[in-house]
C-alpha positions as CSV (number, residue, x, y, z in Angstrom):
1,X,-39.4,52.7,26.5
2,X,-41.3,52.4,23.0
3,X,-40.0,55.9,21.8
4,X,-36.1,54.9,23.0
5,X,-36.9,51.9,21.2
6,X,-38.3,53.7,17.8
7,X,-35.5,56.4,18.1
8,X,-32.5,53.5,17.9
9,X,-34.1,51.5,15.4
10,X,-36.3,54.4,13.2
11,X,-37.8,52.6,9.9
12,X,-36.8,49.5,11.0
13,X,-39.7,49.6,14.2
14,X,-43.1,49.1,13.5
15,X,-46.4,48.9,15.7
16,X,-48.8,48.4,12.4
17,X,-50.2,44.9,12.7
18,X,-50.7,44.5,9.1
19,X,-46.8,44.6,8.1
20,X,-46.3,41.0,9.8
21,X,-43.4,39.7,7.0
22,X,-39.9,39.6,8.4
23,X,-40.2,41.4,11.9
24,X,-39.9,39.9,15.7
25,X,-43.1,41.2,17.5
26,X,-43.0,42.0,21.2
27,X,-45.6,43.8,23.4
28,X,-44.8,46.3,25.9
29,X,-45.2,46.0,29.8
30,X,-48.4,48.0,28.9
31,X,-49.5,45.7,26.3
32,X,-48.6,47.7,23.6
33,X,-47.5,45.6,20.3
34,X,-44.0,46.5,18.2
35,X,-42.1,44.8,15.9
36,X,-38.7,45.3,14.6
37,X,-37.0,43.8,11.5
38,X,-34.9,40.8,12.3
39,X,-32.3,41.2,9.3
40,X,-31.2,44.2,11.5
41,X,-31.1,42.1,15.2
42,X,-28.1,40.4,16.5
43,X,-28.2,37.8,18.4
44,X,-27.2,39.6,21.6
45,X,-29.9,42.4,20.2
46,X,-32.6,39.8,20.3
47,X,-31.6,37.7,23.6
48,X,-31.9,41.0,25.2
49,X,-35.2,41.9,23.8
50,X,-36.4,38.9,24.2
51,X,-35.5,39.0,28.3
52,X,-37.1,42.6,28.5
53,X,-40.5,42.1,26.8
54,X,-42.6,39.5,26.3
55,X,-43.4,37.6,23.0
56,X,-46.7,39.3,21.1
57,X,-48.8,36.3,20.0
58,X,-51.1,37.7,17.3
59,X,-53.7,35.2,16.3
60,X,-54.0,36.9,12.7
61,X,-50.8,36.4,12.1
62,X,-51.2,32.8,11.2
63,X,-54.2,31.9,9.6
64,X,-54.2,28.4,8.2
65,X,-55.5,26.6,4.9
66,X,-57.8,24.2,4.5
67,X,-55.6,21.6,4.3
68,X,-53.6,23.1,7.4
69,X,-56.8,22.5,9.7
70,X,-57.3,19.5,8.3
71,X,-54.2,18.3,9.2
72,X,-54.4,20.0,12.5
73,X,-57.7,18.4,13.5
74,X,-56.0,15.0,12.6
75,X,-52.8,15.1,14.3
76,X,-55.0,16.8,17.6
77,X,-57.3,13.7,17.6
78,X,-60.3,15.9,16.2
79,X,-61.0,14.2,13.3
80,X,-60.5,10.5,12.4
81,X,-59.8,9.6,8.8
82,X,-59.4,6.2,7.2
83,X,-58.6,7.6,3.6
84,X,-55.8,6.3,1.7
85,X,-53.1,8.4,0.2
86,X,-49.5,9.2,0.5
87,X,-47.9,11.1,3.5
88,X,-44.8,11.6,5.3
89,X,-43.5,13.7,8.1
90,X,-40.9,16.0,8.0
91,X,-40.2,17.1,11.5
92,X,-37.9,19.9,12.6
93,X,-37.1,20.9,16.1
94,X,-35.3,24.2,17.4
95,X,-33.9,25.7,20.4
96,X,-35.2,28.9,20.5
97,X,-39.1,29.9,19.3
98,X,-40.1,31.1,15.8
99,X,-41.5,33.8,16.0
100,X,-41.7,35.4,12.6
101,X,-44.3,32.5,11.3
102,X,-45.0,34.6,8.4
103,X,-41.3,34.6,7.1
104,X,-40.8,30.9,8.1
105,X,-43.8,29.3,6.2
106,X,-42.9,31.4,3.4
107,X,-39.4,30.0,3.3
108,X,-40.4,26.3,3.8
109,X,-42.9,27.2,0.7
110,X,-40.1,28.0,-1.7
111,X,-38.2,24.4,-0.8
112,X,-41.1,22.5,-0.8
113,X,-44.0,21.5,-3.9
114,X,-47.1,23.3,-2.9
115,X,-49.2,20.6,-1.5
116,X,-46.9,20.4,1.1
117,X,-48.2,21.4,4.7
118,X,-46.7,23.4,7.8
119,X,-47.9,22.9,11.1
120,X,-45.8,25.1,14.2
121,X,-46.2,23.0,17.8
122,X,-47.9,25.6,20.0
123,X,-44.6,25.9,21.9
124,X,-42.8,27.6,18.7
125,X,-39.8,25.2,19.0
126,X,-40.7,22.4,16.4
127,X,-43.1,21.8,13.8
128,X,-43.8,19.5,11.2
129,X,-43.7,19.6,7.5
130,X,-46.3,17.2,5.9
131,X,-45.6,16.0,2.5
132,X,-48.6,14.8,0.3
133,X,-46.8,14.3,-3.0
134,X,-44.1,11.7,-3.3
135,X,-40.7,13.1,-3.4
136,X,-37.1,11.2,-3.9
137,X,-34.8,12.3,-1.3
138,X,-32.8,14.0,-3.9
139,X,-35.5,15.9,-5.5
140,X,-36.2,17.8,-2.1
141,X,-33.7,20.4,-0.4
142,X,-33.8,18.9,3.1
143,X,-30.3,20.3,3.5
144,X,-31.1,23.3,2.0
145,X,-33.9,23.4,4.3
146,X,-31.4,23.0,7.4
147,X,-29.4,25.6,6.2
148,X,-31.9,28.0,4.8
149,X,-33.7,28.2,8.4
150,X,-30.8,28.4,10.4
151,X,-29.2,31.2,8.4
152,X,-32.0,33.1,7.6
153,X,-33.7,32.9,11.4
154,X,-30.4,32.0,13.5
155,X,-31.9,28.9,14.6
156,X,-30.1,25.5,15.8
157,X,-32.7,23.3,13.7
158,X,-32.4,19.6,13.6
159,X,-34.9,18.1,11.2
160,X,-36.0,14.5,10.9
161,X,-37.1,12.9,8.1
162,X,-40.3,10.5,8.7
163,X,-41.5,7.3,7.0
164,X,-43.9,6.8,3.5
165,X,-46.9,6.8,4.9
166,X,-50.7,5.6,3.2
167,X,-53.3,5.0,6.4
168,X,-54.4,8.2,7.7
169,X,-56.1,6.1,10.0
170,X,-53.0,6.3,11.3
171,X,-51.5,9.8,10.8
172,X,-51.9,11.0,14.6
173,X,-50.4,7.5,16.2
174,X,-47.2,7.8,13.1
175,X,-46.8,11.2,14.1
176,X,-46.1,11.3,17.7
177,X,-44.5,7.9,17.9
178,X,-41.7,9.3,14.8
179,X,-41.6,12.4,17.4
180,X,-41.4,11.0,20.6
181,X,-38.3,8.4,19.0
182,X,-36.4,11.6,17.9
183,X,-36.2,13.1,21.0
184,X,-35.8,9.7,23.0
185,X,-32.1,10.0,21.2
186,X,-31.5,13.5,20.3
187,X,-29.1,13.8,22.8
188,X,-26.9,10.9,21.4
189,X,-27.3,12.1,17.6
190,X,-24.0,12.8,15.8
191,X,-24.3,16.9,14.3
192,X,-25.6,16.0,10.7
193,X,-27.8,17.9,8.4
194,X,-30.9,15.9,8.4
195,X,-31.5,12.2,10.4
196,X,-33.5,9.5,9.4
197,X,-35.0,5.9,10.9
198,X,-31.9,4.6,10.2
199,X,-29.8,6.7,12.5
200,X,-32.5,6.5,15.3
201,X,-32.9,2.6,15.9
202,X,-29.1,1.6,16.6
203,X,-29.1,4.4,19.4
204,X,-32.7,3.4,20.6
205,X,-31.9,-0.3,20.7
206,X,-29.3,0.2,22.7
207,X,-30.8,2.3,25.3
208,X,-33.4,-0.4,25.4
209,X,-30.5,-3.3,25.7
210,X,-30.1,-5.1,29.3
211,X,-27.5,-3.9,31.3
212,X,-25.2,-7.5,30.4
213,X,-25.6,-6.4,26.4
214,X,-24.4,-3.8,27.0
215,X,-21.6,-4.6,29.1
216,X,-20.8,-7.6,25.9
217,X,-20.8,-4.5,23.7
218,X,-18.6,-2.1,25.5
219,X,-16.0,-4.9,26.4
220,X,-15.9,-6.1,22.5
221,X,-13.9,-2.3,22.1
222,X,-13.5,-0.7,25.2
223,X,-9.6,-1.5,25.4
224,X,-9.2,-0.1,21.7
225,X,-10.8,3.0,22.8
226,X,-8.2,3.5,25.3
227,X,-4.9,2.3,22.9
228,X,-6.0,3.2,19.3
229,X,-8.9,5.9,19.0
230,X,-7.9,6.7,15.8
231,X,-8.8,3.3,14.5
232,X,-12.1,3.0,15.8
233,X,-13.1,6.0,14.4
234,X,-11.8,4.7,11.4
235,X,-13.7,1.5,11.9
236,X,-16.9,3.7,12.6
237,X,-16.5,6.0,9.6
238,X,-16.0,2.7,7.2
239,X,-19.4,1.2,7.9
240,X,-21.1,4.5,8.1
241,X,-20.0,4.5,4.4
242,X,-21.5,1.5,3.1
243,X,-18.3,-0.7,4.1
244,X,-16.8,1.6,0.5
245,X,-13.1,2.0,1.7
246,X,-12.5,4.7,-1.4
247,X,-15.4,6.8,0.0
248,X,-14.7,6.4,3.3
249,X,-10.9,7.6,3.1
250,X,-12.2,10.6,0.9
251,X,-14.2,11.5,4.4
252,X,-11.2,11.0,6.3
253,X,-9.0,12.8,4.4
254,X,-6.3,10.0,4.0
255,X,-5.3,7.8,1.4
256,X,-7.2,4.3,0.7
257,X,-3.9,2.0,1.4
258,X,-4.0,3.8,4.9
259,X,-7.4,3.2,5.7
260,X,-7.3,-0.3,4.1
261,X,-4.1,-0.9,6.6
262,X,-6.2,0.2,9.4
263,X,-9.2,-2.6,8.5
264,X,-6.2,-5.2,8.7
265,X,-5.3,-4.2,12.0
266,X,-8.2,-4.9,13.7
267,X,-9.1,-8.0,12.0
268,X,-5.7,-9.4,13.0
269,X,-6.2,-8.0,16.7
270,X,-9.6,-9.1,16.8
271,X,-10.6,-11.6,14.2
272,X,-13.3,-9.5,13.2
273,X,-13.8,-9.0,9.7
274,X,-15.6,-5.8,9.4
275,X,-15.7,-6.4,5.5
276,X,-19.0,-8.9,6.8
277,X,-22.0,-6.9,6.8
278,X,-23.3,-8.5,10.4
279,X,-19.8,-8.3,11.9
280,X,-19.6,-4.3,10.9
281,X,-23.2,-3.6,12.3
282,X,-21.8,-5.6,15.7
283,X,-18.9,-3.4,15.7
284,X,-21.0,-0.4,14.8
285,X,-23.4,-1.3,17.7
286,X,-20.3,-1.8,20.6
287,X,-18.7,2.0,19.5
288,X,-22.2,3.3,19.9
289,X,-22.4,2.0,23.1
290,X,-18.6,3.3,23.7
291,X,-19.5,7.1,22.7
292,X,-22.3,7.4,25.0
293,X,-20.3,6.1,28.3
C-alpha cells in the first residue's frame, strides 16, 4: 500500500521523521509512519486517508517551551501560582483535528507578539492561545487568524476571545469556565469571525431563563416573526450596531430613510422605542429567544 502510495504522490511522500513542517502524518496498518504534503491534499484526498490509516502521533513532533509547560502544568492543575501579571485566553475550536502542529504554531507565531503561548487540547480539535502582553483588539489579527487557519489548514475554526486577566491564581478556574460557556452556546452563535463575552451572555441567560420568561419574550415578537420578518431583522441588525441607523443600513444594504421607516413602524405597532438602550436589549433578548424556537 506504502509504494502505491509513494508512486501517486512521488516527492510529495515522506517517511523521514525529521521533515515534520507542512505534511499530514499517518502510520500504516503495520505501523509504519508516512507523511504527505498537505498543500497537495484535497479535501476528499484527505477524508479518505484519513478513513484508511490511522493518525501518526509523534511525540517529537511537539516539543514545548518553557513557558508552554508552564502554562500546561497550570491549566492541568499541576502547578498552583498566585503571581500577578497580565493574561488572557484566546480560545479556538475546530471540527476536524490538527494534525500538522508544526505548521499551525508556526502560523499562530507570525499573528501573534512572541510572548504569546499555544497550547493544542489533547483531542487536536481546540486549543488555546495565551496572551502575556497587553494587546488592543485592533493591534492583533484575530480575523486574520480565523482566516489564516481555515485557508491554510481547511479548518472550520471558531475562535473566542477571553477576558483581561491578572490572578493566576486563577488561570485554571478562568480557563475552563470561558471554555465550558463557549460551547454551552456554540450551537446558537450567529457565523462571525471571532466572538466575545458579549455575544455569549444574552444566549446563556436565556437558556438559563424560566420557562414563563421565556414564554414573556417570545410572545413580545412572535406575531412579527410570522407578518414582517424583514423588520425584525432590521430591528436585530439596528441594535447589533450600536442603535447607529447610518451604520446599520450600510450592513443592510438599504438606504437610511428606509431603515429609519422601518424603526417607526414598530414603535407605532408596538410602543416600543428601540432608540432606548433598555427597550433595544429587551427587544434584542425576545428575537434571540425567537431564532432558537
Amino acid at each position: 500500500m506504502l509504494n502505491k502510495l509513494k508512486n501517486h504522490y512521488k516527492e510529495a511522500l515522506t517517511t523521514d521523521l525529521s521533515n515534520q513542517s507542512g505534511y499530514m502524518w499517518f502510520a500504516t496498518h503495520t505501523g509504519e509512519p508516512f507523511g504527505i504534503k498537505q498543500s497537495v491534499l484535497s479535501d476528499s484526498e484527505i477524508q479518505l486517508l484519513q478513513s484508511m490509516f490511522e493518525r501518526y502521533e509523534n511525540e517529537t513532533i511537539v516539543q514545548y517551551t518553557s513557558a508552554q509547560l508552564s502554562w500546561k502544568k497550570i491549566l492541568s492543575g499541576e502547578n498552583k501560582v498566585n503571581d500577578q501579571g497580565f493574561y488572557r485566553y484566546i480560545h479556538f475550536f475546530s471540527k476536524q483535528p490538527i494534525l500538522d502542529y508544526t505548521s499551525f504554531s508556526e502560523a499562530v507565531s507570525g499573528l501573534f507578539p512572541e510572548e504569546a503561548v499555544l497550547l493544542l487540547n489533547e483531542e487536536s480539535k481546540s486549543g488555546v492561545i495565551i496572551e502575556t502582553s497587553k494587546q488592543e483588539y485592533n493591534d492583533t489579527p484575530y480575523e486574520a487568524l480565523k482566516d489564516t487557519l481555515s485557508t491554510d489548514f481547511y479548518m472550520d475554526l471558531s475562535i473566542y476571545i477571553g477576558l483581561f486577566q491578572t490572578d493566576k491564581a486563577l488561570a485554571k478556574e478562568i480557563y475552563e469556565r470561558e471554555k465550558n460557556d463557549f460551547l454551552s452556546v456554540r450551537g446558537y452563535l450567529q457565523p462571525k469571525a471571532v466572538y466575545t463575552i458579549a455575544d455569549l451572555i444574552p444566549l446563556m441567560l436565556l437558556h438559563s431563563a424560566s420557562p414563563a420568561t421565556q414564554k414573556t419574550l417570545t410572545g413580545l415578537l412572535a406575531e412579527w416573526m410570522e407578518e414582517d420578518k424583514e423588520t425584525v431583522q432590521t430591528i436585530k441588525v439596528f441594535v447589533e450596531c450600536n442603535m447607529n441607523i447610518s451604520l446599520a443600513a450600510k450592513k443592510l444594504y438599504i438606504h437610511r430613510n428606509s431603515l429609519q421607516y422601518r424603526v417607526d413602524k414598530f414603535f407605532d405597532r408596538t410602543g416600543i422605542d428601540v432608540k432606548q438602550f433598555k427597550n433595544a436589549l429587551s427587544v434584542y433578548m425576545a428575537i434571540l429567544s425567537l431564532e432558537q424556537l
